[in-house]
N, C-alpha and C positions, 0 to 999 in steps of 0.2 A: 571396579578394578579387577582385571582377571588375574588369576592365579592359577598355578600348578603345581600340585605337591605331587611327588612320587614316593612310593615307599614300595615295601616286598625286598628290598636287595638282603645280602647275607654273605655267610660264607657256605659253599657246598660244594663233596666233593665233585669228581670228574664222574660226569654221569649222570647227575641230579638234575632237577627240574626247579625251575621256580616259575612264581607270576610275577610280574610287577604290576605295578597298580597308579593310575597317575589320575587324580581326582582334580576336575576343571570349576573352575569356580569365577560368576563374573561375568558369564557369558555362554550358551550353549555351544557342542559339538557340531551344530551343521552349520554348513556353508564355511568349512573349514578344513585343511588337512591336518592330520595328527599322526604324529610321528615320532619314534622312538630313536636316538644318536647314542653313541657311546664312546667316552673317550677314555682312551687307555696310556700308560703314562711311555711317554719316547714316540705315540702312534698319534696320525690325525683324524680328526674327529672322522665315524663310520655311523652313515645313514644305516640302522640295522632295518628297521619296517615303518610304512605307512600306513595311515589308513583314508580314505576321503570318500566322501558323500556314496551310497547306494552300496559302501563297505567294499570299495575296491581296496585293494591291498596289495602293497609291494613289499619285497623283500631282499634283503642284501643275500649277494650268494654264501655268504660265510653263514647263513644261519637257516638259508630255506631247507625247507622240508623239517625244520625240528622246531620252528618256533610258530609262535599263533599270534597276529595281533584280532584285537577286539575290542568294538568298544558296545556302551551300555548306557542306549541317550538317556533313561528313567536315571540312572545316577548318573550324569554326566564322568562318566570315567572309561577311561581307555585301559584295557590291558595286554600285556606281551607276555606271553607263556612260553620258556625256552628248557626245551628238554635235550638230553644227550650233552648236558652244558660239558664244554672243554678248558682248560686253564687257560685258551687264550678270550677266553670269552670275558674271562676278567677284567672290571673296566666301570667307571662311572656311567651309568645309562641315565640319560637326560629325557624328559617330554618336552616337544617343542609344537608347537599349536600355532599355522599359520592360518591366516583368514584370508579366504577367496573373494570377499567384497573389498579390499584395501587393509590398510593398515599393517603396525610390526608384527614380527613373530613375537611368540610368547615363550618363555623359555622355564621350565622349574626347577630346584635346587639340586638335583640329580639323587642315586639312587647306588651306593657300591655294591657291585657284586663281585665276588673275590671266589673263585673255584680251584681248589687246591687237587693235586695231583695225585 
């Protein structure tokens, strides 16, 4: 059974930096994209970054240049470091883990991060 926990969210203010942290369980990170969403309330869901195989990496423009994704196959975990955080950064960030041999996406229980003003 694969799993996704995320954790790291908080509250901080404008300016601050967090990691998140999204621990895979169930199944290894390769041959897989892993990717960080965020949904914010009234807004629809935003691809904020990716990562897949040889650690290519994409990133939403609302967040390049200030965020990091990474992941760490020895503990199967991906992480998203976002510095310069903004209020509207605010928003449930989800890990979502699709598999490039078949099969559904994986979804985890998301993660709030709330950046006050």
């Amino acid at each position: 059974q694969v799993q996704l926990v995320e954790s790291g969210g908080g509250l901080v203010q404008a300016g601050g930096s967090l990691r998140l942290s999204c621990v895979v369980s169930g199944r290894t990170l390769t041959f897989a994209v892993i990717a960080w969403y965020r949904l914010a309330p009234g807004k629809q869901r935003e691809l904020v970054a990716s990562i897949a195989s040889g650690d290519t990496t994409n990133y939403a423009d609302s967040v390049k240049g200030r965020s990091t994704i990474s992941r760490d196959l020895a503990k199967n975990t991906v992480y998203l470091q976002i510095n310069g955080l903004k209020p509207e950064d605010t928003a449930v960030y989800y890990c979502n883990l699709h598999p490039l041999r078949g099969g559904g996406d994986y979804w985890g229980q998301g993660t709030q991060v709330t950046v006050s003003s």
